[in-house]
N, C-alpha and C positions, 0 to 999 in steps of 0.2 A: 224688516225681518231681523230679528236679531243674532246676534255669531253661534249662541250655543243652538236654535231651532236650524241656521245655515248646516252645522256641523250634523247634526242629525238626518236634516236632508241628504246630505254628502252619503253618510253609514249608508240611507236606506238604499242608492243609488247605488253601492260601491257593492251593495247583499246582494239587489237582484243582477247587477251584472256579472255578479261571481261566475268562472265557471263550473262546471261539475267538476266534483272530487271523487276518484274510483280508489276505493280502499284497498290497498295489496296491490296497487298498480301504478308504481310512480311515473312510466313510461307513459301512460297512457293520460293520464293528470298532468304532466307537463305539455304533452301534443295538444290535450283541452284548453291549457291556458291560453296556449300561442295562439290556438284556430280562435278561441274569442276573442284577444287581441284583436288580431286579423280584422275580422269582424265587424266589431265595435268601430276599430278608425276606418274601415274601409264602409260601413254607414251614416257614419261624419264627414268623410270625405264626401261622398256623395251627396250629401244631405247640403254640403258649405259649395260644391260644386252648380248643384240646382242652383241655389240663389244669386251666384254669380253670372249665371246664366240670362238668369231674370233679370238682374242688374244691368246688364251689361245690354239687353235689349233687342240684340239682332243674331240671335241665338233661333232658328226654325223648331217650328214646332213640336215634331216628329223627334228631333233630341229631346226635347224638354219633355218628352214622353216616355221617352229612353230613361233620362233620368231615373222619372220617377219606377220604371219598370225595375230597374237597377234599385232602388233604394229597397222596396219590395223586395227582390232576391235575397239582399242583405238580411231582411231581417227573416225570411222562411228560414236560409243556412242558419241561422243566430237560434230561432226556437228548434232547426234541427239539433243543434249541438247541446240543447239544455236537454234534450232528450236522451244523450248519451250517445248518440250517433256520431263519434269528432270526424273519424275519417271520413263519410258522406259530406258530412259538413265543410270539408275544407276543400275536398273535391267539387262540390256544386261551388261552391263561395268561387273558386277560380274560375270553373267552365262558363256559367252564369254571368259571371262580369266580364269573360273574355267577348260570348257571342253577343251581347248586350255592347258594350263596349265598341265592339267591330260593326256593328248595325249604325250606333252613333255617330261614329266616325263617316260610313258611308254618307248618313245622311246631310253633312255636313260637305262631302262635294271634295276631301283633299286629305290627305294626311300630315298635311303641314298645320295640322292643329293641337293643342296640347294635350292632349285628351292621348294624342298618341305616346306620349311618354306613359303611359298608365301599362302602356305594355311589358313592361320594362319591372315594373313595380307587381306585375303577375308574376314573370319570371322569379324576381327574388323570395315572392312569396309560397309561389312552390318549392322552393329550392329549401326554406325556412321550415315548412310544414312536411315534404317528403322529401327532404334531402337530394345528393346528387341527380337522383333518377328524375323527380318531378321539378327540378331546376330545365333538366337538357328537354325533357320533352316539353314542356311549356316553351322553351326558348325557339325547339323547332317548331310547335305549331306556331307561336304570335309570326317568328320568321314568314310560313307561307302564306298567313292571314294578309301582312306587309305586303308582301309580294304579290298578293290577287287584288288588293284594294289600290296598288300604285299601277297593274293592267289595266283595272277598269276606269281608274281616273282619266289616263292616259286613251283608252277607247271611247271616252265619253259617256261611258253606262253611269259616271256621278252626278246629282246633283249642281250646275254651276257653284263653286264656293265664295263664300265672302269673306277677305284677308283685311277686313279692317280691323282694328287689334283695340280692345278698351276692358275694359277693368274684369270682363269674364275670364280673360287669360292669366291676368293678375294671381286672381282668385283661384283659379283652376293650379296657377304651379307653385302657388303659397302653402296651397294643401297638399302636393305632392310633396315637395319640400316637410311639412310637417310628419307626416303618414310615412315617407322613405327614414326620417330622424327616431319614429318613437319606433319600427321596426329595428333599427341598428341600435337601438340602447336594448331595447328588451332582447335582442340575440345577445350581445354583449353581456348584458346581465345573468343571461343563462348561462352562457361558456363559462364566465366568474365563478357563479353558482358551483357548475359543473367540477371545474378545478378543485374546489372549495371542498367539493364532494370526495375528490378523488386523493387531493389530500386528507383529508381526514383518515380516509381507509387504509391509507399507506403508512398514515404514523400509527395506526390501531394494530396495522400489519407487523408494522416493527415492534411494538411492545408487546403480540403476542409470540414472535418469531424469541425477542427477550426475555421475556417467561419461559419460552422452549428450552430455549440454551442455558437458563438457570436451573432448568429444572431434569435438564439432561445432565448437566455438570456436577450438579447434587445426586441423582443418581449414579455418577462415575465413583463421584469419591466413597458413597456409602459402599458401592459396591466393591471397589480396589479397595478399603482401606478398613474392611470391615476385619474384624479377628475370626468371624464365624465365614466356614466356608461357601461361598457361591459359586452357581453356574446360572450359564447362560445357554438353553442348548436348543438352536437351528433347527426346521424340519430335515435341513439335510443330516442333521448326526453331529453336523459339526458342534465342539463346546466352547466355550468360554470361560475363563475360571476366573477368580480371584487368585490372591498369595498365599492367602490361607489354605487355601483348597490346592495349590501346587505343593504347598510344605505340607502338607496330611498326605499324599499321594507320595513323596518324595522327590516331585519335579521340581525343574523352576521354568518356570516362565516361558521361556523359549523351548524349553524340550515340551512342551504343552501346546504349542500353537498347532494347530491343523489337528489335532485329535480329533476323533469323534469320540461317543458317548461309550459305543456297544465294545471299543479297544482296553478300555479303564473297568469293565463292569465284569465280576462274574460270568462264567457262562452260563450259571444254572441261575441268574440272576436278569438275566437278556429277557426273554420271555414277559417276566412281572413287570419291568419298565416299560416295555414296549405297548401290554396294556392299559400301563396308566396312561402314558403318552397317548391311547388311541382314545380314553376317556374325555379329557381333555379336549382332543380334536373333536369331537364327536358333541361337545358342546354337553354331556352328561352331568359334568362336574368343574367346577372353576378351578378348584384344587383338589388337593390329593395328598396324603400322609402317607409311609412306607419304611418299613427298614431294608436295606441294599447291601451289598457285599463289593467293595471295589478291588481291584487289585493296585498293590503298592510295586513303586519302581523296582525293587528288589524282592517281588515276586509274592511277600505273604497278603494276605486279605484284611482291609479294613472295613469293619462293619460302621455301619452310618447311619442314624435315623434320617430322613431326607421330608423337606415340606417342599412342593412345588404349587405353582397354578401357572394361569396362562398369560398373555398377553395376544390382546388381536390388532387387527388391523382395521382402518376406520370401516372398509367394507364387509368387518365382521369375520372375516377367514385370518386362522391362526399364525400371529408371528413369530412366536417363542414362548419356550418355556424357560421360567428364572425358577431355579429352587438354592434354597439352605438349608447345606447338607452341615449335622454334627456329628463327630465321629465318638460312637460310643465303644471302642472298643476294649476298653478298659473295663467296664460293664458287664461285657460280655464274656470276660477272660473270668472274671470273678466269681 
């Protein structure tokens, strides 16, 4: 067979054991990978375990049956998962080679066989697939499984065992060995991944947090350092001004801070603001044009054309209103 028909073989092998991909559901796409992992080596393992078995020749029958009962599970869990069922899937894939597993072992007369470090290798696999919670409950069930199969060894309900040790043990904890190694690289590769993931977001974070602050800093200065007058004015009333907008009133600065709107306005001028303001709120209009009447620190009136609109907040209810106010009252003297 030559390397580019090998490499081909390899693709078609690598497509059908793909797992399913659920689109919009990265959670659930990575839990399918792992559970086919699982899977895959945990019907390799068993599959290299049987022939060991074989091998090795003084292996009872009634395991070698187990086995194969076992290899079967593996692959039912394996076409359950291609069906989109991961959580079933990983859930039988445990239960299934635990009571299979525990049966084997019985018939084998002892728990001082290797077969029992497999328990061990559920735990982590829970632990992999459902986290804390199916780590601790796998660890207590194998725990009282232990515990009922060391009474009945001990009361004589097992099978007499055979401790002679040849190449099935080998074989059995070569593949443990392997199956425990490719699980600790693939968690491994995930957490990496995971990080990988997490930075990413964090520096996207920053550079959009960067953008904010430029784009807030750009609006400070247009707005301090504009000639034409602005405000900024609060659903509470409270305003905000520019310098411009304190030198057309007669303020400065500090004699301006804590104003509200309705203090500076007209009183026969209160009213018309109040329903542009409620236009705005009311979502009727984005903006709004108007001529206004302010009062000046020193008592007479400046007339002002004034543009305002709004600004919201992401969940849509109003943050503020910004207007530019021009003071036409030269205009209007004339």
């Amino acid at each position: 067979m030559t390397l580019p028909a090998i490499k081909r073989m390899y693709a078609r092998i690598r497509q059908r054991l793909a797992p399913p991909v659920f689109a919009g559901d990265e959670t659930k796409t990575r839990q399918a990978e792992l559970t086919s992992l699982v899977i895959v080596t945990g019907t390799i393992f068993t599959a290299l375990v049987f022939i060991g078995n074989l091998l090795g020749g003084r292996v009872p029958v009634p395991a070698l049956i187990l086995n194969l009962v076992l290899f079967g599970s593996c692959l039912l869990m394996y076409f359950t998962l291609r069906r989109g069922k991961v959580a079933l899937a990983g859930i039988g894939f445990i239960v299934l080679n635990t009571i299979v597993l525990t049966a084997a072992i019985a018939s084998l007369g002892t728990i001082r066989v290797a077969s029992t470090a497999v328990y061990l290798l559920m735990v982590i696999i829970s632990g992999l697939l459902f986290n804390r919670r199916g780590a601790l409950l796998t660890a207590v069930f194998c725990s009282l499984i232990i515990l009922g199969l060391i009474a009945a060894e001990n009361m004589g309900l097992l099978p007499r065992p055979d401790y002679v040790v040849n190449i099935t043990q080998w074989v059995t904890y070569t593949s443990l060995f392997c199956l425990g190694g490719i699980l600790i690289s693939f968690a491994t590769r995930s957490i990496q991944r995971s990080l990988r993931h997490a930075e990413d977001e964090l520096a996207e974070r920053k550079r959009a947090e960067q953008k904010l602050r430029e784009s807030e800093d750009l609006f400070k200065y247009i707005f301090d350092y504009s000639v034409v007058g602005k405000s900024i004015t609060r659903l509470s009333g409270e305003v905000s001004v520019n310098a411009a907008f304190c030198s057309m009133l007669g303020y400065s600065p500090e004699e301006f801070s804590g104003r509200k709107w309705q203090e500076i306005t007209h009183p026969d001028d209160i009213e018309l603001t109040q329903r542009q303001i409620d236009t705005l709120l009311s979502g009727q209009g984005t903006s709004c044009r108007f001529t206004k009447r302010f009062i000046h620190k020193d008592g007479h009136l400046v007339y002002t054309r004034l543009a305002a609109s709004h600004v919201r907040k992401p969940d849509g209810s109003l943050d503020y209103v910004v207007a530019m106010v021009e003071d036409i009252s030269e205009r209007k003297q004339s």
